[in-house]
C-alpha positions as CSV (number, residue, x, y, z in Angstrom):
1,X,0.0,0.0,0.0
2,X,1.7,3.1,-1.1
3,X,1.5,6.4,0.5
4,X,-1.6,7.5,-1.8
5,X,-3.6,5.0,-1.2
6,X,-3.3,5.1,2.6
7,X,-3.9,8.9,2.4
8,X,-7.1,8.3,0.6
9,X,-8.6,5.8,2.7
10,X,-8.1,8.4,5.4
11,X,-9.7,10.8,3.2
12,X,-12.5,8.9,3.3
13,X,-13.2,9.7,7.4
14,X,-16.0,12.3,7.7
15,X,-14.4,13.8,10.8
16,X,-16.8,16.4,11.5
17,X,-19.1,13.3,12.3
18,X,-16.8,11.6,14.1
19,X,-16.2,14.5,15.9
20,X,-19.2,13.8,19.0
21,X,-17.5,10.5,20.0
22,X,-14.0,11.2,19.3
23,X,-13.4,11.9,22.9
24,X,-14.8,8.8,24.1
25,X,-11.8,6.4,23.1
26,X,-9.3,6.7,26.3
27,X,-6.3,8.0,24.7
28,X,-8.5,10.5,22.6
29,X,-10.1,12.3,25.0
30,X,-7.7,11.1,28.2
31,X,-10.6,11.5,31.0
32,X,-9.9,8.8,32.9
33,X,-6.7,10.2,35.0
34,X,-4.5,7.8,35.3
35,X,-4.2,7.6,31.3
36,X,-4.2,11.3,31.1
37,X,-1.1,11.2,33.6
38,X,0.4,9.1,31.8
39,X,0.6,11.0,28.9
40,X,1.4,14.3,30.8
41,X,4.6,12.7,31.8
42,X,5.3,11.7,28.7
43,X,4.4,15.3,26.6
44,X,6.6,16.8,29.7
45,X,9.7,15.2,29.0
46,X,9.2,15.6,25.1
47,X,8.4,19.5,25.2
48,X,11.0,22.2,25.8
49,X,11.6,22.6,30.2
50,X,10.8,26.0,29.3
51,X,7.3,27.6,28.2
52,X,7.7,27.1,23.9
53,X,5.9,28.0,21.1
54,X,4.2,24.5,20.3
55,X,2.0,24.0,16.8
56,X,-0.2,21.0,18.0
57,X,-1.1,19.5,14.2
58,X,-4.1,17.4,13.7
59,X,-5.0,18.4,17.0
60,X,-8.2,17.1,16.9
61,X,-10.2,18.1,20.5
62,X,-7.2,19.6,22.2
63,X,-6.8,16.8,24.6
64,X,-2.7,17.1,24.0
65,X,-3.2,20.8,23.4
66,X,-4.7,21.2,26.7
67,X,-1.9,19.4,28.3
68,X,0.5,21.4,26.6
69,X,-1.0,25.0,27.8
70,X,-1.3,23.1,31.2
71,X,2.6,22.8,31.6
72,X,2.8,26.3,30.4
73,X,3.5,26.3,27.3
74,X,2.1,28.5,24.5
75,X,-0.3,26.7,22.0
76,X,-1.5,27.1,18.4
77,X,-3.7,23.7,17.2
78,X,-4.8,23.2,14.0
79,X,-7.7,20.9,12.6
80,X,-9.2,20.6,9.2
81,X,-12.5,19.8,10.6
82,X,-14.9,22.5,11.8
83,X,-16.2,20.5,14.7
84,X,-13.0,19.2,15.8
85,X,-12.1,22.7,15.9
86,X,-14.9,23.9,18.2
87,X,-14.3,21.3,20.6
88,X,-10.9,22.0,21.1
89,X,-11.6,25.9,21.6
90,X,-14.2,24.9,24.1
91,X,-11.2,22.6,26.1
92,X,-8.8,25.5,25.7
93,X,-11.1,28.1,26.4
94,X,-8.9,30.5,29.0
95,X,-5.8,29.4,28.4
96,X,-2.8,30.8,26.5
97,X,-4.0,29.1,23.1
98,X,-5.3,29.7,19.9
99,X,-7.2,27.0,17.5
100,X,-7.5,27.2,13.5
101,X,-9.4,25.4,11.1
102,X,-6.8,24.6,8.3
103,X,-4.8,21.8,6.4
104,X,-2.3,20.1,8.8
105,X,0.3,19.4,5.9
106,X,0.1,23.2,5.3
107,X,-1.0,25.0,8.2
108,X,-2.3,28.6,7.9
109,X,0.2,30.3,10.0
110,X,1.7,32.5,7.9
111,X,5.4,33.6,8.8
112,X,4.8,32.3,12.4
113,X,7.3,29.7,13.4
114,X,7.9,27.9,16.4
115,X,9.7,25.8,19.2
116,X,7.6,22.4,18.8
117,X,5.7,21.1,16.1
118,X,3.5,18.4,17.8
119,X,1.5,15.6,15.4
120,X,-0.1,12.8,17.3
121,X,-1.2,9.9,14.6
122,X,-1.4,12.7,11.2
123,X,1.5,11.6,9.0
124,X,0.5,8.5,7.9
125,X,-2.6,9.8,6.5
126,X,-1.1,12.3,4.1
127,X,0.0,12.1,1.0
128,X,3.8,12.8,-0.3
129,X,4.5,12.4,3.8
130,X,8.7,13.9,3.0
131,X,7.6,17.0,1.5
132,X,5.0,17.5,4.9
133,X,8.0,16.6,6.9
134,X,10.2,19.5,5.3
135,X,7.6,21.6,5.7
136,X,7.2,21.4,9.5
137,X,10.9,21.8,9.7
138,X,10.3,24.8,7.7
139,X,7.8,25.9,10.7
140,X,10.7,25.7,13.3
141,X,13.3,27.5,14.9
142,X,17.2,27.0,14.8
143,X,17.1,24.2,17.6
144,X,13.2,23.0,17.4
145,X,11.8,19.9,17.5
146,X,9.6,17.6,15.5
147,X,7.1,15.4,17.8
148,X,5.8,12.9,15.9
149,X,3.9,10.5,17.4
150,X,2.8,7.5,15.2
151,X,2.0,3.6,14.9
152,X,0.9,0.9,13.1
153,X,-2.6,-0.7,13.6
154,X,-4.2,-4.0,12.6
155,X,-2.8,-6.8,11.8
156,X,-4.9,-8.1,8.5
157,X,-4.6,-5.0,6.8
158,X,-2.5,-2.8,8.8
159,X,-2.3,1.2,8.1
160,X,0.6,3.6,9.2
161,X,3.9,4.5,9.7
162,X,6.9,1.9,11.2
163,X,9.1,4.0,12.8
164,X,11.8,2.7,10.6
165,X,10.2,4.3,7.9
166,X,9.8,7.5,9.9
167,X,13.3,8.3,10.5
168,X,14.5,7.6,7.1
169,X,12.3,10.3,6.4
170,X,13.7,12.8,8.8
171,X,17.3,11.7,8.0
172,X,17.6,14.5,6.2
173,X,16.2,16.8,8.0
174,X,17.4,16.0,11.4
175,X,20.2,15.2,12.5
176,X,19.0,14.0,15.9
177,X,15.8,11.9,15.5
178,X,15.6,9.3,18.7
179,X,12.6,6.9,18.7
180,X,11.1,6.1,22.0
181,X,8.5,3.0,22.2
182,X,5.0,3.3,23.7
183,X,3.6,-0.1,22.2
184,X,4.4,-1.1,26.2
185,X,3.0,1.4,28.5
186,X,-0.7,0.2,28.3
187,X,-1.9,3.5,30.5
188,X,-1.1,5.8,27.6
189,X,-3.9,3.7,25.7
190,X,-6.0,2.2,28.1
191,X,-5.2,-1.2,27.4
192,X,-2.5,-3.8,26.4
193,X,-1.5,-3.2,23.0
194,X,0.6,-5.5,20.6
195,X,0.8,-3.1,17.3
196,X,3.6,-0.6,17.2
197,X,3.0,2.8,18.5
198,X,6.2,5.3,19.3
199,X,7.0,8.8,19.5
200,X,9.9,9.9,17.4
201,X,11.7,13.6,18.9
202,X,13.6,14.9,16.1
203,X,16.0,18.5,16.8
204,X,16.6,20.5,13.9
């Protein structure tokens, strides 16, 4: 399946509908506490110590977003889907965070760059996936960092990224790209999970 074809069957998602329920899978909407711990620690030791700039991609509801503003940090999300969108203003309402409707391969941000550029399960549905990754680097500042967090799901007809396939991407781009696993740490998602899921942290 090449990266067309996967791009197209994500196409195919009318998120806008989805949009109602989204929050009800645990790692979506992280209500339950202990799984949205889990995944504080783990946004806290990928984001800068200090409060960053952080471009939150795909952001879907805000769920990470919120986090993010949480520990301080300065937000701008982005969602192609109007009602995606009004959620995550609704989450983020008070905080230090803005929300745009707009294509997350090509974010409408103008001459805005930034410290982090956050995408949590986005890549593998775009098309042409090392022209998007060039173009988030372009979004960045001399020392940012790319925090791309992505899997592989299903076994029968699996869709997504490996991570192998991930950092020859960013080869280019990044001289520092470290993978770290999640596949094991069942509070991030709930349950026990077999598929691969990582984060890859890449400085430019």
């Amino acid at each position: 399946m090449d990266d067309h074809t996967v791009a197209a069957g994500a196409a195919d998602i009318d998120w806008d509908a989805q949009a109602g329920a989204f929050d009800d899978e645990p790692d979506h909407g992280l209500r339950d506490p202990v799984i949205r711990a889990a995944w504080a620690t783990r946004l806290r030791s990928w984001l800068p110590e200090h409060p960053a700039d952080v471009l939150d991609l795909g952001c879907g509801t805000g769920s990470l977003s919120l986090l993010a503003a949480e520990q301080g940090h300065r937000v701008t999300g982005v969602d192609a889907s109007s009602a995606m969108v009004e959620r995550a203003r609704a989450k983020l309402a008070g905080r230090d965070a803005v929300v745009l409707r707009g294509d997350a391969a090509a974010p409408p941000v103008g001459e805005q760059r930034f410290d982090v550029v956050l995408v949590r399960h986005v890549l593998w549905t775009l098309p042409r996936p090392e022209r998007v990754l060039r173009r988030w680097r372009d979004l960045l500042r001399p020392g940012g960092r790319l925090v791309l967090v992505e899997g592989v799901w299903g076994t029968v007809h699996p869709v997504g990224m490996a991570a192998d396939r991930l950092t020859a991407l960013l080869a280019p781009l990044s001289p520092d790209a470290r993978v770290e696993r999640l596949s094991g740490d069942c509070l991030l998602w709930g349950k026990a999970v077999e598929d691969e899921r990582y984060v890859v942290v890449a400085t430019v």
